[in-house]
C-alpha positions, 0 to 999 in steps of 0.5 A: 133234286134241284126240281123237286126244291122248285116245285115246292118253292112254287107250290108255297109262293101260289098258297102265300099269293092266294091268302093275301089281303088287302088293306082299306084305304086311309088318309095319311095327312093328305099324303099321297107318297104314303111317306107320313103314315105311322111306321109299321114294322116288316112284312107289312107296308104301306103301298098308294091307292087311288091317292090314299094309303092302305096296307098292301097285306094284312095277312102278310104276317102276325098282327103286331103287339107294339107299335099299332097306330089308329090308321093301321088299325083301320086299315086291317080292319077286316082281320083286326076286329078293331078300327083303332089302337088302345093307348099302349099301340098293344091291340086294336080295338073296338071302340066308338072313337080313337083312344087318344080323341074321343067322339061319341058316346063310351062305356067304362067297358069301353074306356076299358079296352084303351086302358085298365086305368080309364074309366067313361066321365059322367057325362059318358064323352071321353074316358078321363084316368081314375082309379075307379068308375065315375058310377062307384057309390064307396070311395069317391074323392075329390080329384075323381070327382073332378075328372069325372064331372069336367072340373064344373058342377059336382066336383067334390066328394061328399063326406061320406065318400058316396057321391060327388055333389057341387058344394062350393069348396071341398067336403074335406076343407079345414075352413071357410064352411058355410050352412049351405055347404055343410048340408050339401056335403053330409046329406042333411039339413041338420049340418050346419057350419061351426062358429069358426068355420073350421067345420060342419057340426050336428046342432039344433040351430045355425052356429049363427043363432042369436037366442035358443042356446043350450050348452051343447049346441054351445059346445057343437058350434064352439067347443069349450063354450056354454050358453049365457044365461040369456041363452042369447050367445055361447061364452068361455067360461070354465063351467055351465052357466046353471052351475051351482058351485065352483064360480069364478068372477070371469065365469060370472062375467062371461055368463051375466055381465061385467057387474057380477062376480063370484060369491066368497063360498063360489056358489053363485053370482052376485052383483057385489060391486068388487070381486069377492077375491080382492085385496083392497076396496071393501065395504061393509056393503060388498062383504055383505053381498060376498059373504052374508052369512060369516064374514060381512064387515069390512076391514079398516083398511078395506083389505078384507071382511071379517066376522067381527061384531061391530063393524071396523069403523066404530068409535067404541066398543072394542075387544081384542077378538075384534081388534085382531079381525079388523085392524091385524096389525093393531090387535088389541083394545086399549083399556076402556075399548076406545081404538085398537092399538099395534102393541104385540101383546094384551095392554093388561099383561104383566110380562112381555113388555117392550117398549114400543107396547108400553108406548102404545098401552101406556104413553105416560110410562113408555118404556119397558123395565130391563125384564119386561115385567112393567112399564117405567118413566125412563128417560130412555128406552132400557135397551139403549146402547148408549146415554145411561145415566144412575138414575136410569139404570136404577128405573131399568134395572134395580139390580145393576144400578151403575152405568158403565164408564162409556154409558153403553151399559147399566153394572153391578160393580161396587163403585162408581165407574168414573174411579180414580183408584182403588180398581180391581179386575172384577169393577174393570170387567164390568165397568170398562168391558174392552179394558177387564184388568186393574194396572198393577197400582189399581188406578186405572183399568187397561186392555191386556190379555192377562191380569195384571198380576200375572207370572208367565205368559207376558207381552210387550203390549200388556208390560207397556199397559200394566207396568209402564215403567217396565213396558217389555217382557222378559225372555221368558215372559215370566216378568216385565222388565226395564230394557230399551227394547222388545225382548222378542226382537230379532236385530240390534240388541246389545249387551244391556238388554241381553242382561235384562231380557234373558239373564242366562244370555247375557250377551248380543251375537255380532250381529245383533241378532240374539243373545247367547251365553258365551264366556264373553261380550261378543264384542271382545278382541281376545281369548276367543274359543270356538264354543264362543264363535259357534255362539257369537257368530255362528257363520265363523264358529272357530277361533282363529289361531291367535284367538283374537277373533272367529274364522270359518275354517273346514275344522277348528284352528285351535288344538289341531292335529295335523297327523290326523288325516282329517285334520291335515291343514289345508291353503284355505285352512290357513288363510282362514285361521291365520291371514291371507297369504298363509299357505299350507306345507306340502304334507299339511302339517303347518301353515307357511306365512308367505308374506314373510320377509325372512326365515323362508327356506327353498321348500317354503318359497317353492311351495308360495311362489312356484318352480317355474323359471323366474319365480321366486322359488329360492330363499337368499342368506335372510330368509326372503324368497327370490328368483337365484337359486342361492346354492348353485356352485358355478354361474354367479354373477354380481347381480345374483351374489347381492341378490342371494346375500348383500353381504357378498355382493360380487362374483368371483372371476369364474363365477363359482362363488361371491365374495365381499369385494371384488378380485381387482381390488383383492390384487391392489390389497396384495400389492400395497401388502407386497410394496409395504412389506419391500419397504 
């Protein structure tokens, strides 16, 4: 078996050794050792012959798809079908000169072989990497252009995209055109370079042309434009130059010259020496070249023209109609057409009339009567404000022949408004305005809110205007009356004024505040009740319980019930309705005085001065609350016998009593007894 395995290995190796071939020989960079030649990848290898490289055996394994180079290429030759590698070292191929160092002459077919994206420049030396061949005549550009021809000559595209010619900027180009350009780049004699270069357009003649200019070369070379009526130049105005309407004094000027303006119908252009729009300059001169067939007079003001039938500058020979059209603001003719004058209305009317129009129409008479019905010789105008005198308000007015007090106004009153008595409401309202009613003995008019003979509804101000002697209102203001003081006050009344202000209340509250109807003067010291406190001091409403002034117990002092749950007295009752020092008992039934010096008893000192030891708990023999319990039956001590009664002022000998003397002295009283007695 083994045998078998060699024979065969051998068989293999002699076949292998008999296909084998050779590469030429190439220069590796003037390597002898081979060690600078391009990598190949196994089973081939470069390998020195007569001081060159080649490879040992290009059929040594499958040509390579990754990795050629131009020297291996080479080499393999005889087997490779190409002595160079394409760009992408995928293939070896045929082709005049290495794919990354051109020599000769190519083909696009050529160019091809190195590479899908390259195409032979125009000149046919290199291939150069377009999107298409240099030959194309659709969907030429600049950059291929520019590739295919080296960067110099036709180098730009034309407009079409058919060709590449050699203009001097790009076909493309938003501005610097010139003619020559223009023509290069459309392929035509007839394209010439925009006024503003921004373009190449279609006109008859060079954008730079001084004469020949129609309106649509005008707007070819700049849009928006029209040729001059010189046809010399293309101008900006809004409308061709050969319009007949809708003119504009810069259309005319753009179309003739500086001197023309637009007539006032916009028809044509003429030389009026003023815009027909104008505001001010007119003369009869300018309105008739403006308007020639209406308006051909000139205002006196030269504002504007008119259609008037003289002209606005003459002496005589006035009418209203023409007043109103050359002098606006002084429309009307005066009597015999001598001027115009600025009154509101025609100087023959008979109503109407103020006085500025019986000034202008009539100066001897200068003011308007009060109905504007003529024109009178016032020494004032009728409307005035102030100064009127009888006379006055007689031209003004007939029927209101007075003048007011303060001369503001012209009256119908039926006496004179400087009077001194006999005045009534209706002469005040209209002699005295700001004071319409009579004082109630009619000699003067005053400023109240009332007439003066009013029953109800009084004031203080109109008591003091209408009744100075009785100069406040009463409480009900039915009337005025003679108090020191306003009947609406709210502080310091007394009893007087109460009398008069309010007779119902005849009485000041104690603090002055009001008046009220208690049974008594507030100010009294007795017989107090508590409907009196409840009016006189509404903060203490209760009587206390002498009556001799008010109080502010929890319910009333007077007529108390103490064996009424809610009327039981109380420490602060009893302080209240009597005096400090009044407390109440320990049922409620009666308030206890603790300020009293007699009559107290033990309850009554316990319940004022407490039980604790020391306090004044105990009554003595007078009634007075002290600290000895004055009903103890032992301890008694002389100190406590004189403080429970100074009567018996000295202890027994065994303290259970107190006697009037002491015992030693009771011995002697015996003894001298028992001595007289042995005598």
């Amino acid at each position: 078996m083994l045998t078998n395995i060699f024979i065969l290995f051998s068989f293999s190796l002699n076949l292998v050794y008999s296909a084998s071939i050779p590469g030429t020989t190439v220069n590796c960079n003037n390597d002898t050792t081979c060690a600078s030649c391009p990598a190949v990848s196994a089973p081939f290898q470069w390998v020195v012959s007569s001081n060159l490289c080649k490879i040992s055996d290009c059929a040594a394994g499958n040509i390579p798809t990754t990795g050629l180079s131009d020297l291996f290429c080479t080499s393999c030759a005889a087997i490779t079908n190409g002595s160079y590698a394409n760009i992408a070292g995928s293939l070896c191929v045929n082709t005049p000169s290495s794919c990354s160092n051109f020599t000769g002459t190519w083909t696009d077919a050529q160019c091809q072989l190195c590479s899908s994206t390259l195409y032979v420049n125009a000149l046919g030396t290199k291939c150069v990497a377009i999107s298409q061949s240099c030959n194309s005549s659709s969907n030429m550009t600049d950059q291929i252009c520019n590739l295919c021809n080296g960067g110099t000559g036709k180098i730009y595209a034309s407009y079409d995209q058919t060709k590449c010619v050699s203009s001097s900027q790009s076909c493309f180009s938003g501005s610097g055109w010139k003619d020559g350009d223009c023509q290069i780049c459309n392929q035509t004699n007839n394209s010439y370079a925009s006024s503003d270069q921004t373009k190449c357009v279609n006109s008859t003649q060079p954008c730079n042309s001084v004469q020949g200019w129609t309106d649509s070369d005008c707007n070819l070379c700049s849009p928006n434009t029209f040729a001059n009526v010189l046809r010399n130049k293309c101008v900006s105005s809004s409308q061709s130059c050969s319009s007949v309407s809708g003119w504009l004094d810069s259309d005319c000027q753009a179309c003739n010259s500086s001197t023309y303006f637009a007539s006032g119908d916009g028809s044509s252009c003429v030389q009026s020496g003023i815009s027909c729009n104008s505001i001010s300059g007119w003369t009869d001169t300018a309105c008739g070249k403006c308007f020639p067939n209406n308006k051909k007079y000139a205002v006196a003001d030269g504002t504007s023209c008119v259609a008037s039938s003289i002209s606005c500058s003459s002496n005589s020979g006035w009418t209203d109609n023409d007043c109103s059209l050359c002098t606006p603001t002084s429309p009307f003719a005066v009597i015999g057409g001598g001027k115009c004058v600025a009154s509101s209305q025609p100087c023959n009317s008979n109503s109407g009339w103020s006085d500025s129009d019986c000034g202008l129409c009539y100066p001897s008479s200068p003011y308007s009567n009060s109905d504007g019905t003529k024109c009178v010789a016032s020494t004032m105008s009728c409307t005035s404000a102030s100064g009127w005198d009888n006379n006055n308000c007689a031209l003004c007015n007939p029927s209101t022949p007075y003048a007011t007090a303060d001369k503001t106004n012209c009256v119908n009153s039926t006496i004179s408004c400087n009077s001194t008595s006999g005045w009534t409401d209706q002469n005040c309202d209209l002699c005295y305005p700001s004071q319409p009613y009579a004082t109630s003995n009619g000699k003067s008019c005053v400023a109240s809110s009332q007439p003066c003979d009013s029953k109800s509804n009084w004031t203080d101000p109109d008591c003091a205007l209408c009744n100075p002697n009785q100069p406040y209102a009463s409480g009900d203001a039915n009337s005025c009356v003679a108090a020191s003081k306003s009947c609406g006050s709210t502080a310091d009344w007394t009893d007087d004024n109460c009398k008069s202000c309010t007779p119902a209340q005849p009485y000041a509250t104690i603090d002055g505040t009001a008046c009220v109807d208690s049974s008594q003067s507030c100010k009294a010291q007795s017989k107090w009740t508590d409907n009196d406190c409840s009016l006189c001091d509404p903060s203490r409403p209760y009587a206390n319980s002498q009556q001799t002034g008010c109080v502010d117990p929890s319910i009333q002092c007077v007529g108390r019930n103490p064996t009424q749950a809610a009327q039981i007295w109380t420490d602060s009752d009893c302080a209240a309705c009597y005096q400090t020092g009044y407390r109440a008992s320990s049922d409620g039934s009666s308030c206890v005085n603790c300020n009293a010096t007699s009559g107290m008893t033990n309850a009554a000192c316990g319940l004022c001065y407490g039980t604790d030891d020391g306090d004044n708990q105990y009554a003595n023999a007078q009634g007075a609350c002290v600290s000895v319990d004055c009903t103890q039956s032992s301890g008694w001590v002389d100190q406590d016998c004189l403080t429970c009664d100074s009567s018996t002022p000295y202890a027994s000998n065994d303290g259970s009593s107190c006697y009037a003397t002491t015992y030693s002295k009771i011995l002697k009283f015996y003894l001298i007894l028992l001595i007289c007695l042995l005598i």
